[in-house]
N, CA, C and O atoms as a Maestro MAE file, in Angstrom:
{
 s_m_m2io_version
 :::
 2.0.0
}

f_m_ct {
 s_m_title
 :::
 protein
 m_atom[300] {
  # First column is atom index #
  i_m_mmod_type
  r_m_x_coord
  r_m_y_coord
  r_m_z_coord
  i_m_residue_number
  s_m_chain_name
  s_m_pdb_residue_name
  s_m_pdb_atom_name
  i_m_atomic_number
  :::
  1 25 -6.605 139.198 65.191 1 A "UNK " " N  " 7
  2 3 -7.988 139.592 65.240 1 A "UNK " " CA " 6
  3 2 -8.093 141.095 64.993 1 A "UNK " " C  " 6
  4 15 -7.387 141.879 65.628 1 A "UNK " " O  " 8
  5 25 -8.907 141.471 64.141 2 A "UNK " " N  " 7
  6 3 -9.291 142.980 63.859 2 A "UNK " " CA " 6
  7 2 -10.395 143.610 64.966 2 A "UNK " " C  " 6
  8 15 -11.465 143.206 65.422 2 A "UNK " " O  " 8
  9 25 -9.891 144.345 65.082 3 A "UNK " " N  " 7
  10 3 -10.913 144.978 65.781 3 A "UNK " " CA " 6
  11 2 -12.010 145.753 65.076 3 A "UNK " " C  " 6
  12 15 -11.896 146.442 64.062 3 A "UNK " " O  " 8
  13 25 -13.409 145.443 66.014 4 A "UNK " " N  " 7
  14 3 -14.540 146.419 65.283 4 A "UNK " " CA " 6
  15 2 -14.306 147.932 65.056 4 A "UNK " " C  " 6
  16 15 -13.544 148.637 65.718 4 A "UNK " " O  " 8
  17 25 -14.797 148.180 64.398 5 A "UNK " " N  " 7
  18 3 -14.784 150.116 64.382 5 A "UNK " " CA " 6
  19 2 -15.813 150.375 65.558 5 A "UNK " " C  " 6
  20 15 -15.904 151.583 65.776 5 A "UNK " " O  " 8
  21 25 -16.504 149.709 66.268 6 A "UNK " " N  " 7
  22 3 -16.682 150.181 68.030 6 A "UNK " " CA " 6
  23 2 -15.947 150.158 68.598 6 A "UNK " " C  " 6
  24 15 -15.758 151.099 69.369 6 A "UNK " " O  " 8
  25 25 -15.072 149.043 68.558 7 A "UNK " " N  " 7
  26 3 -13.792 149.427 69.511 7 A "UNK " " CA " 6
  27 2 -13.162 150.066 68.918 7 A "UNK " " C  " 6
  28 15 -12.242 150.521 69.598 7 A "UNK " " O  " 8
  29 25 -13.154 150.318 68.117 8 A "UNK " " N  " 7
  30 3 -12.040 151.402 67.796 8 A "UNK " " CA " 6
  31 2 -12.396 152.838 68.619 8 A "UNK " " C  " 6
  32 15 -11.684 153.325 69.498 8 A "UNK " " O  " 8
  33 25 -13.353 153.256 68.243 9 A "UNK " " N  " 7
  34 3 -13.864 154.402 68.961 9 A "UNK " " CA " 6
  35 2 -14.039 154.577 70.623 9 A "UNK " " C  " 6
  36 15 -14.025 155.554 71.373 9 A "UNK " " O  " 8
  37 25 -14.163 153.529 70.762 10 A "UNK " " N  " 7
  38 3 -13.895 153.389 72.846 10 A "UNK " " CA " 6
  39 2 -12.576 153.426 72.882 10 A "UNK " " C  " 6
  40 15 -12.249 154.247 73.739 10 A "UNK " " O  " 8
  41 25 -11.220 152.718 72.140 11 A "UNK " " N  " 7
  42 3 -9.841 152.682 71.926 11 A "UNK " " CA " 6
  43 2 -9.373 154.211 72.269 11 A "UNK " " C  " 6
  44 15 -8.923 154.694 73.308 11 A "UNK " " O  " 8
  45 25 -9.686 154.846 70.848 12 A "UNK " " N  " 7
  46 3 -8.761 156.193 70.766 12 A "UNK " " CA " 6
  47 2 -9.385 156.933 72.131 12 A "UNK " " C  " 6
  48 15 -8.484 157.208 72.923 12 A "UNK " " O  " 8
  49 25 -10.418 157.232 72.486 13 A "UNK " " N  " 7
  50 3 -10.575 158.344 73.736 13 A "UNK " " CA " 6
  51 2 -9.644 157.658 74.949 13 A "UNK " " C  " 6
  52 15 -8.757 158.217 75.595 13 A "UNK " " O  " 8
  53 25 -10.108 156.292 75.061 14 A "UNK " " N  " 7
  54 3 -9.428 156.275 75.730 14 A "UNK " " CA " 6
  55 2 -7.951 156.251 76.040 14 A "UNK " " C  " 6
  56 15 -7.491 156.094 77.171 14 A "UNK " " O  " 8
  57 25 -7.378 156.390 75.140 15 A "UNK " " N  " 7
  58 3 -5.736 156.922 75.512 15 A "UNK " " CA " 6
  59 2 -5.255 158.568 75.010 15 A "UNK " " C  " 6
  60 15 -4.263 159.197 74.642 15 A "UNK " " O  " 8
  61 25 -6.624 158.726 75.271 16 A "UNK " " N  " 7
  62 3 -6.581 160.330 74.995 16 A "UNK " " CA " 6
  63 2 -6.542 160.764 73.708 16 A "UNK " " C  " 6
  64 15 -6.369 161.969 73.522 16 A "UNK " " O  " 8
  65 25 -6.662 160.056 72.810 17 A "UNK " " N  " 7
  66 3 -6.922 160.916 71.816 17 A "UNK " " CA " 6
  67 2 -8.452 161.166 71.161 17 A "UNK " " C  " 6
  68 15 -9.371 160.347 71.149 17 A "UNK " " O  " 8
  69 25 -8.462 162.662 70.567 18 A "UNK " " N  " 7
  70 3 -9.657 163.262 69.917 18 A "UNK " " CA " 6
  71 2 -9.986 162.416 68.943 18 A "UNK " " C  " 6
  72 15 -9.068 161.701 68.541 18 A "UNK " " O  " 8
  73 25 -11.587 162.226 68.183 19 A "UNK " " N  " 7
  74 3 -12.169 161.624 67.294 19 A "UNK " " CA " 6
  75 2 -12.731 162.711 66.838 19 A "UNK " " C  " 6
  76 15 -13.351 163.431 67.621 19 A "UNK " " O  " 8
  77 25 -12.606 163.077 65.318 20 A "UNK " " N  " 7
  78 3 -13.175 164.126 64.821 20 A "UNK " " CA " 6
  79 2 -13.818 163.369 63.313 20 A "UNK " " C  " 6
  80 15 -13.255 162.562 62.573 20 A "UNK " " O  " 8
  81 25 -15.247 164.000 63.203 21 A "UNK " " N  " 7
  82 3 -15.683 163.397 61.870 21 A "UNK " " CA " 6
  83 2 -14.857 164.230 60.838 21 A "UNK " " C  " 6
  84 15 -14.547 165.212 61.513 21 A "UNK " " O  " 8
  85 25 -14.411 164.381 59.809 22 A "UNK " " N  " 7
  86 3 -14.244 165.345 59.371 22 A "UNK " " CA " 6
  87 2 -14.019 164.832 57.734 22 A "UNK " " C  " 6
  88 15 -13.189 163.978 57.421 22 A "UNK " " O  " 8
  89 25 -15.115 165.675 56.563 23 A "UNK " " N  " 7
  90 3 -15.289 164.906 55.030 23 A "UNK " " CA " 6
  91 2 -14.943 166.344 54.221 23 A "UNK " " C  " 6
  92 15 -15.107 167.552 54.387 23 A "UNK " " O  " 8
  93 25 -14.385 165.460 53.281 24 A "UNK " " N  " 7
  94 3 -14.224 166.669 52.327 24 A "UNK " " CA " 6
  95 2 -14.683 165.832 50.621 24 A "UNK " " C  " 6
  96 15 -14.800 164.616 50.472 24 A "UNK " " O  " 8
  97 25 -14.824 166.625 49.798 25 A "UNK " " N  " 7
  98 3 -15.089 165.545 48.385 25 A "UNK " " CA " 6
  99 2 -14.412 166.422 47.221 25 A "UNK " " C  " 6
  100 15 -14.035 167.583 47.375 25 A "UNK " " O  " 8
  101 25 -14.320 165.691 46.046 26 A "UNK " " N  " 7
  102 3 -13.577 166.159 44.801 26 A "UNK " " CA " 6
  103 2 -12.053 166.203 45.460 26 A "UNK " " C  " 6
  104 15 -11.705 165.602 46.476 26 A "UNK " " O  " 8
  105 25 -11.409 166.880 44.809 27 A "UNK " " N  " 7
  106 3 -10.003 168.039 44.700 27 A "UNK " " CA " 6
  107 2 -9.661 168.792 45.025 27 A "UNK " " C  " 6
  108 15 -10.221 169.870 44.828 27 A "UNK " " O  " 8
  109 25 -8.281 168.657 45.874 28 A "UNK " " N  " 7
  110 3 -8.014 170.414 45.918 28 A "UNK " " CA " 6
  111 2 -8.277 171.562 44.856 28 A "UNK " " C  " 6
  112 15 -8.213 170.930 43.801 28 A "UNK " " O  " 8
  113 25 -8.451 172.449 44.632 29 A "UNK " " N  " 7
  114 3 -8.249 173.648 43.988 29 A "UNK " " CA " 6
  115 2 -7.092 173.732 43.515 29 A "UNK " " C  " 6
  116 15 -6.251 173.257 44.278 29 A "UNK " " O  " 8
  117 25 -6.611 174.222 42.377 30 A "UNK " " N  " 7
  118 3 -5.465 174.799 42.042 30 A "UNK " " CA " 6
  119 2 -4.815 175.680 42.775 30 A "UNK " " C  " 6
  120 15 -3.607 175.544 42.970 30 A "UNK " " O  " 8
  121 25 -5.584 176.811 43.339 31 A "UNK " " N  " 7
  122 3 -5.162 177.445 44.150 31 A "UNK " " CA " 6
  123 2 -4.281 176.724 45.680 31 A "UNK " " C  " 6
  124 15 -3.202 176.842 46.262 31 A "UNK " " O  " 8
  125 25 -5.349 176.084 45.778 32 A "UNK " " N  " 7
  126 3 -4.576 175.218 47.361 32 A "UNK " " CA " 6
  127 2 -3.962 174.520 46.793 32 A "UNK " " C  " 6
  128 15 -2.951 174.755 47.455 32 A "UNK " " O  " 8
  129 25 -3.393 173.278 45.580 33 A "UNK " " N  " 7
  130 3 -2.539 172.741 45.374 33 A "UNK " " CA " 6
  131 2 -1.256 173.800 45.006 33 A "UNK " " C  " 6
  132 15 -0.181 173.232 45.197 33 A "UNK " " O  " 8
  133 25 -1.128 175.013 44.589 34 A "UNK " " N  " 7
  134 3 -0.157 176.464 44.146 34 A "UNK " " CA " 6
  135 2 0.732 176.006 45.826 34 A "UNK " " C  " 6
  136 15 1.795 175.419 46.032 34 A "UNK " " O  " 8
  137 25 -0.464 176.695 46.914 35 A "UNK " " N  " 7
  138 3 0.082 177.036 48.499 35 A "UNK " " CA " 6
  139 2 0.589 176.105 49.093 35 A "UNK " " C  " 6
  140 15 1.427 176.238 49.985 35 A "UNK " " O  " 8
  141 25 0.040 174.782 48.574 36 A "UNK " " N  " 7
  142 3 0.906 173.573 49.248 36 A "UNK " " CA " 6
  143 2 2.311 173.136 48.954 36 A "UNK " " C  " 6
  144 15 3.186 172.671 49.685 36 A "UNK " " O  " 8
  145 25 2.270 173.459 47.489 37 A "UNK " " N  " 7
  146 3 3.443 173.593 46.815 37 A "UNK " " CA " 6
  147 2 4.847 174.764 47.154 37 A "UNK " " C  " 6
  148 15 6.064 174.599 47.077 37 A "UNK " " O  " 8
  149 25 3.923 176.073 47.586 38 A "UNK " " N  " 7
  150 3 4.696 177.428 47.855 38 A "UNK " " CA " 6
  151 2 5.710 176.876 49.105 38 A "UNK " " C  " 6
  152 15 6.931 177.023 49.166 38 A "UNK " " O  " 8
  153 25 4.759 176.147 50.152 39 A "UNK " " N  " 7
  154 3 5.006 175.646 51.403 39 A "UNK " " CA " 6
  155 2 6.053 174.583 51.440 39 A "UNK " " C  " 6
  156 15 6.782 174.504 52.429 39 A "UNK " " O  " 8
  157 25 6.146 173.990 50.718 40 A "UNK " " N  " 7
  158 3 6.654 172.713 50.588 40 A "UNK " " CA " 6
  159 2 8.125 172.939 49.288 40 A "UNK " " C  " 6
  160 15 8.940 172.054 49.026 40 A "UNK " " O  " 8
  161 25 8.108 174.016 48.813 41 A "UNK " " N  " 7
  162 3 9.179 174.160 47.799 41 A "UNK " " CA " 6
  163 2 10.076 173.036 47.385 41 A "UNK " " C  " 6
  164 15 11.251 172.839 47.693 41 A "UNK " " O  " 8
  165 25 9.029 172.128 46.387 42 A "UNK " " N  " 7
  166 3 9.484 171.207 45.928 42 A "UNK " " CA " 6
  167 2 10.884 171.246 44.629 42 A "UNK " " C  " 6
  168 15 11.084 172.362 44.149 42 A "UNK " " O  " 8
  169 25 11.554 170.383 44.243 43 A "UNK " " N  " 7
  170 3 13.152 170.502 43.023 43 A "UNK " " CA " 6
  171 2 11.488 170.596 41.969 43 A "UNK " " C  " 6
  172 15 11.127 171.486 41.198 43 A "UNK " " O  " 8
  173 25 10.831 169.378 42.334 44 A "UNK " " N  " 7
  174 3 10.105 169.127 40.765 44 A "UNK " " CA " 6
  175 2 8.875 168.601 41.530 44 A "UNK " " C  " 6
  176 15 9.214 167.825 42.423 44 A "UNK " " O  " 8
  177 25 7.324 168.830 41.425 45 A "UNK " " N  " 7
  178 3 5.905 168.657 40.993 45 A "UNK " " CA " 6
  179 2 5.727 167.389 40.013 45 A "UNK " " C  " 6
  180 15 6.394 167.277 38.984 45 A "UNK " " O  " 8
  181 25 4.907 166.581 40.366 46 A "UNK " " N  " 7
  182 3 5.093 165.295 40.029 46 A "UNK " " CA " 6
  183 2 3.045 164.811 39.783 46 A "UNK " " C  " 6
  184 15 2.366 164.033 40.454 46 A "UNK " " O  " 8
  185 25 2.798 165.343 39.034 47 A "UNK " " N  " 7
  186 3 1.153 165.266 39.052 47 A "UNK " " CA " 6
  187 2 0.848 163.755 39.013 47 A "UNK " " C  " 6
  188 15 1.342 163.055 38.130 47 A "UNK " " O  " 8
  189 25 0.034 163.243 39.967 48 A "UNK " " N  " 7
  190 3 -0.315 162.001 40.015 48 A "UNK " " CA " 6
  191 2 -1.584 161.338 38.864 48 A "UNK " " C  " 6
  192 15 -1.746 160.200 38.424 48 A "UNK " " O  " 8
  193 25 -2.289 162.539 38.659 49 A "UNK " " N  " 7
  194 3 -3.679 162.614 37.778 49 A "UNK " " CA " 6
  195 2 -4.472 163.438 37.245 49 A "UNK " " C  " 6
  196 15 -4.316 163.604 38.454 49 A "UNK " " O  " 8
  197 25 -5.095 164.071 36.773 50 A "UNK " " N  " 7
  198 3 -5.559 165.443 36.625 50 A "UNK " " CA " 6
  199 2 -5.395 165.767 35.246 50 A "UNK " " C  " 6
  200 15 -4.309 165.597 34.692 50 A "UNK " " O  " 8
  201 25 -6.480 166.259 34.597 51 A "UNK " " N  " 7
  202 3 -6.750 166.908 33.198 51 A "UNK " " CA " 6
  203 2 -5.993 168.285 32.855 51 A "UNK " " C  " 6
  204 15 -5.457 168.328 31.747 51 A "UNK " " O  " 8
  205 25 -5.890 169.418 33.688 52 A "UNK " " N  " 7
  206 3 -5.684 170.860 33.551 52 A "UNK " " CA " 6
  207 2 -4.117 171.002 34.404 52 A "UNK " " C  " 6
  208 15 -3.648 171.823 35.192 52 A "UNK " " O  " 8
  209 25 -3.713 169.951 33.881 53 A "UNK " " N  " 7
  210 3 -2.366 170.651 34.591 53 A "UNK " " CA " 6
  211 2 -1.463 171.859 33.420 53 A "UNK " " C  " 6
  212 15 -0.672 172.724 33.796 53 A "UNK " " O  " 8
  213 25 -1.904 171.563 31.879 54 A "UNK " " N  " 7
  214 3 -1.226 172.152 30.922 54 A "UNK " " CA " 6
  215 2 -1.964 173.499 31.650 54 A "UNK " " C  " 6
  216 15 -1.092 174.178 32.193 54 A "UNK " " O  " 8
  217 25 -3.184 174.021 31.800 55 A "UNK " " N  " 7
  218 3 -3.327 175.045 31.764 55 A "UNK " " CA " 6
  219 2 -3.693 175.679 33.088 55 A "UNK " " C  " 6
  220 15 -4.267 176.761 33.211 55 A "UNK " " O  " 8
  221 25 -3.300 174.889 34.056 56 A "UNK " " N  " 7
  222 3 -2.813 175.698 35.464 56 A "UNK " " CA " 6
  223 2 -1.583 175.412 36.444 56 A "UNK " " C  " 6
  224 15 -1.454 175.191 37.648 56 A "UNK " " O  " 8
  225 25 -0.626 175.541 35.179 57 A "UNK " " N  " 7
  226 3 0.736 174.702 35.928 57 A "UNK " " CA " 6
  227 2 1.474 175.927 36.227 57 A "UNK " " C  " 6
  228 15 2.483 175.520 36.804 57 A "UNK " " O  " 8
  229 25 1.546 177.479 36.140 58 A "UNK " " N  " 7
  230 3 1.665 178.511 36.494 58 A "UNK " " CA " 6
  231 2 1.949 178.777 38.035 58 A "UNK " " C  " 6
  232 15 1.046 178.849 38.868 58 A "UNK " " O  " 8
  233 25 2.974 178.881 38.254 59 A "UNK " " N  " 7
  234 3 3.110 179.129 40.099 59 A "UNK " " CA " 6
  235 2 3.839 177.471 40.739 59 A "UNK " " C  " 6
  236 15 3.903 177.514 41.968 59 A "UNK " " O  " 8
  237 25 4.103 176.784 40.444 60 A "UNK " " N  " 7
  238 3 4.387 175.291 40.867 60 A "UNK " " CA " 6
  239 2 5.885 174.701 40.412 60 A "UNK " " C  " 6
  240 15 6.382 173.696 40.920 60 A "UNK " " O  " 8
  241 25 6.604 175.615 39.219 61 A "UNK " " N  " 7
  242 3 8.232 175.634 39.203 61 A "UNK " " CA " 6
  243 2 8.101 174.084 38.316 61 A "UNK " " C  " 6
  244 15 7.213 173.603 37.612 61 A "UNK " " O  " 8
  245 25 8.873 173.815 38.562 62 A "UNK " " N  " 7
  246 3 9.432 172.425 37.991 62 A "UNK " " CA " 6
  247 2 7.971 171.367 37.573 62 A "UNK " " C  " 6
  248 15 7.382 170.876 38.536 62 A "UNK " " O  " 8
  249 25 7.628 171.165 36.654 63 A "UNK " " N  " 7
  250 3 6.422 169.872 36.726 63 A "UNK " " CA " 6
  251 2 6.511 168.937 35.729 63 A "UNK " " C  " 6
  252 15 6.124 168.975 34.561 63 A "UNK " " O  " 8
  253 25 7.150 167.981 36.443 64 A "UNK " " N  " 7
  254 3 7.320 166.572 35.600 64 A "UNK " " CA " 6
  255 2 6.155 165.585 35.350 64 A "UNK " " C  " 6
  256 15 5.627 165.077 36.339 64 A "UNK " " O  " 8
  257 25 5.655 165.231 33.956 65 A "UNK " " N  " 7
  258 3 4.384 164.416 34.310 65 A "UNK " " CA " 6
  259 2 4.653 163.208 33.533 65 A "UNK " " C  " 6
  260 15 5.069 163.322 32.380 65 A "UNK " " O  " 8
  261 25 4.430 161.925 34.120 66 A "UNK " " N  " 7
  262 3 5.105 160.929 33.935 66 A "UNK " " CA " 6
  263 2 3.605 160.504 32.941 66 A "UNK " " C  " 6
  264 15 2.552 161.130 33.063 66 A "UNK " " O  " 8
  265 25 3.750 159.593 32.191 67 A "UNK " " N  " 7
  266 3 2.922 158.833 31.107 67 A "UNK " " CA " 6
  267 2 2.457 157.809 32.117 67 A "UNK " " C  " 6
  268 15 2.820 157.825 33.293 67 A "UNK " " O  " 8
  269 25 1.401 156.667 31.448 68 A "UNK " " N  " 7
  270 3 0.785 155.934 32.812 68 A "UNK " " CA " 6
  271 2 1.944 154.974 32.745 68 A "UNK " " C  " 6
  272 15 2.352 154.642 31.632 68 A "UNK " " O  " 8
  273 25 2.456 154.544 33.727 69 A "UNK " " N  " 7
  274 3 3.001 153.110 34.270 69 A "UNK " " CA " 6
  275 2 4.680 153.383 33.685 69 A "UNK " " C  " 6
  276 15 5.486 152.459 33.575 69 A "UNK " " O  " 8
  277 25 5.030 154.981 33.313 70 A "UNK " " N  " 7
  278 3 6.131 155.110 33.563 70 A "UNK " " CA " 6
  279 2 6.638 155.667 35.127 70 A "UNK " " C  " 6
  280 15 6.262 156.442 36.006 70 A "UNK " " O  " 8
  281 25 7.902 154.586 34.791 71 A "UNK " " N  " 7
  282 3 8.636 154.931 36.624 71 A "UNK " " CA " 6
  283 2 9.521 156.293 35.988 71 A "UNK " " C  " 6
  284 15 9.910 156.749 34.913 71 A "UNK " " O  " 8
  285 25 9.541 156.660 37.843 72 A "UNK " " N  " 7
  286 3 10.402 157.677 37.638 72 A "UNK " " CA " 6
  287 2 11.337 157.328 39.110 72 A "UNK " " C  " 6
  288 15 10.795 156.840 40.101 72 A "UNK " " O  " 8
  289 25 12.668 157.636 39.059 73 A "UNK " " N  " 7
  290 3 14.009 157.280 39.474 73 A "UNK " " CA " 6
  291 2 14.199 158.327 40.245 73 A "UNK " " C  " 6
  292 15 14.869 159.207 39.705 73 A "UNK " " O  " 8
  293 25 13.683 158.644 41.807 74 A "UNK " " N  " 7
  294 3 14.310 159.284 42.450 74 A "UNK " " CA " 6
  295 2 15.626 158.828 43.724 74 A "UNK " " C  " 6
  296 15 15.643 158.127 44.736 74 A "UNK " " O  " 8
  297 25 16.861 159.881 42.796 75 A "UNK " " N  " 7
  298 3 17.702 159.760 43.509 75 A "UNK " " CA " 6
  299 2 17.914 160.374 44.983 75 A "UNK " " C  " 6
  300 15 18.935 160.114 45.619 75 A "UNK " " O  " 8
  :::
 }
 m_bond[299] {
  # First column is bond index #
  i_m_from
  i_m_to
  i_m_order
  :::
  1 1 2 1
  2 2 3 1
  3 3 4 2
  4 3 5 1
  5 5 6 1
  6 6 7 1
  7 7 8 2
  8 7 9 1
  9 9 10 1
  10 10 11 1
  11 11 12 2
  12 11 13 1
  13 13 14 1
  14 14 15 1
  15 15 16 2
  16 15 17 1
  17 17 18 1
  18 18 19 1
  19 19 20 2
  20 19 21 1
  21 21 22 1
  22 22 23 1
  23 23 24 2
  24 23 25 1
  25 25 26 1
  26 26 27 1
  27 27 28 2
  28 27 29 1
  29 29 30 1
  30 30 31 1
  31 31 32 2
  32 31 33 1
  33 33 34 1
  34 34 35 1
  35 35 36 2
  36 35 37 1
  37 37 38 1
  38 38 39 1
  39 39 40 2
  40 39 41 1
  41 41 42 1
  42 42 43 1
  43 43 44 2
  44 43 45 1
  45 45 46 1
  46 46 47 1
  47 47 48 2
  48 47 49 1
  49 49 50 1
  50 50 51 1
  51 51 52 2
  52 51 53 1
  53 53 54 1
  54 54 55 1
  55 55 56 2
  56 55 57 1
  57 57 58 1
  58 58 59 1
  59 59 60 2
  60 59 61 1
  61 61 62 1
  62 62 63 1
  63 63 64 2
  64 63 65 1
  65 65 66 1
  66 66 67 1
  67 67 68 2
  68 67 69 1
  69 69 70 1
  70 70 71 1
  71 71 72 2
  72 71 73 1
  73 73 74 1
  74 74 75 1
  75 75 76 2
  76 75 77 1
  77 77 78 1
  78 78 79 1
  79 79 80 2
  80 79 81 1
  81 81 82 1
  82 82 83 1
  83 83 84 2
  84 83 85 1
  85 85 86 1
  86 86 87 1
  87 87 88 2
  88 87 89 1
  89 89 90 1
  90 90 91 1
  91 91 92 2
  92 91 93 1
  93 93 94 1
  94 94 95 1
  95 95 96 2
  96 95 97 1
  97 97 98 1
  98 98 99 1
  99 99 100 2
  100 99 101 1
  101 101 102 1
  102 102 103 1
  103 103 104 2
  104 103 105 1
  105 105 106 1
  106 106 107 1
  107 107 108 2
  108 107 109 1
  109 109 110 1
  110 110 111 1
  111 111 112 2
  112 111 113 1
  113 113 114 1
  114 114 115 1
  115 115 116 2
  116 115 117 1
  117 117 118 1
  118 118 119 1
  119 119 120 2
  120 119 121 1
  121 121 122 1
  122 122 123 1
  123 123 124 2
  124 123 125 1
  125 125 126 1
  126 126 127 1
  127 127 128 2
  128 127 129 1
  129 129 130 1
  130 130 131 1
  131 131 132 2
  132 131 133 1
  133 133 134 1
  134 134 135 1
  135 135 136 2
  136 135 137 1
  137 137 138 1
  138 138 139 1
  139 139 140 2
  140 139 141 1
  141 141 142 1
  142 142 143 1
  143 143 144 2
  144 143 145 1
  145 145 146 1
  146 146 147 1
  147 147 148 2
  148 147 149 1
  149 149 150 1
  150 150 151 1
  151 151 152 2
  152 151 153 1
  153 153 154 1
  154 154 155 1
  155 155 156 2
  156 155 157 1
  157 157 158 1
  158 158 159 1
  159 159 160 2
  160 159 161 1
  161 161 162 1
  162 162 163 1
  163 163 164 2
  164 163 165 1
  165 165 166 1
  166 166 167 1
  167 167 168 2
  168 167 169 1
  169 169 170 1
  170 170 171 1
  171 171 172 2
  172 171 173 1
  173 173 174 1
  174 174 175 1
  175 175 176 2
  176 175 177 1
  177 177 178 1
  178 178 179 1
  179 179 180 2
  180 179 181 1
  181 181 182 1
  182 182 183 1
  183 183 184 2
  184 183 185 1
  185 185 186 1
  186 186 187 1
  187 187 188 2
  188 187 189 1
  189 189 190 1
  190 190 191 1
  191 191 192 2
  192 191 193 1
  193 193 194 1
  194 194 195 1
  195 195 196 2
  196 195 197 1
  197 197 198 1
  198 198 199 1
  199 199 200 2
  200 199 201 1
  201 201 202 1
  202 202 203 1
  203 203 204 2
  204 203 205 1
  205 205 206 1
  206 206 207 1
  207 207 208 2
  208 207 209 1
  209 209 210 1
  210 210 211 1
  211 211 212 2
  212 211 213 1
  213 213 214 1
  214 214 215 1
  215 215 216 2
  216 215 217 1
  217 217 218 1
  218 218 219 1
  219 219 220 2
  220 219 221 1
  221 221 222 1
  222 222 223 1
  223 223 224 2
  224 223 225 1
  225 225 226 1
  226 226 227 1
  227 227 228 2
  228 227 229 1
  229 229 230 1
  230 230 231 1
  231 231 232 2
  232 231 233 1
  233 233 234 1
  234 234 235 1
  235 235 236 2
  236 235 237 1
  237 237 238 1
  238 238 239 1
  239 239 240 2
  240 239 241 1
  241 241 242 1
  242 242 243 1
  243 243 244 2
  244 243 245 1
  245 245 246 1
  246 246 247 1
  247 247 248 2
  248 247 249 1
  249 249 250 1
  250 250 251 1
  251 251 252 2
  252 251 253 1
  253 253 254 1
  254 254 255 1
  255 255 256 2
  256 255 257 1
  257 257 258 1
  258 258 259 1
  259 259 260 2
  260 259 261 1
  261 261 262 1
  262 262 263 1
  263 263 264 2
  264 263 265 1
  265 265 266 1
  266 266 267 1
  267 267 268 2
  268 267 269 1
  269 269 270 1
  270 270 271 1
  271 271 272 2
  272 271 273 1
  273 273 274 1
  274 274 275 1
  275 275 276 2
  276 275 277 1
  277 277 278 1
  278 278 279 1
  279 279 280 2
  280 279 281 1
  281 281 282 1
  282 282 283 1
  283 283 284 2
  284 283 285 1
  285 285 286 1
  286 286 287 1
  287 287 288 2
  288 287 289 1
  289 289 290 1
  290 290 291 1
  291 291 292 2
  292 291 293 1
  293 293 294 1
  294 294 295 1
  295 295 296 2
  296 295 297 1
  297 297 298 1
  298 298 299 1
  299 299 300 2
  :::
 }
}
């Protein structure tokens, strides 16, 4: 049985945890995708989707971009 999303919300407080609304829309920024990347010092950048990666791939090191419905083999 699933539970309603009312119970859900009586659920989480009560075992202590916080409920926060919290929305965001579109895309990161280039900029915040750069810092997530800085943070995370990936071998290789692996773009899932996105138009402007040719011309903001600057700062991100390694960026492999796979064609649609090619796999890629991580060892």
């Amino acid at each position: 049985m699933c539970a309603t999303h009312a119970q859900a919300l009586e659920w989480c407080p009560a075992g202590g945890a916080e409920i926060a609304y919290i929305h965001t829309s579109g895309h990161a920024s280039p900029a915040d995708l750069r810092a997530s990347a800085a943070a995370i010092c990936p071998r290789v950048t692996v773009p899932v989707h996105g138009e402007k990666w040719d011309e903001e791939s600057h700062g991100f090191g390694t960026i492999r971009r796979l064609a649609d419905a090619e796999p890629m083999v991580i060892p």
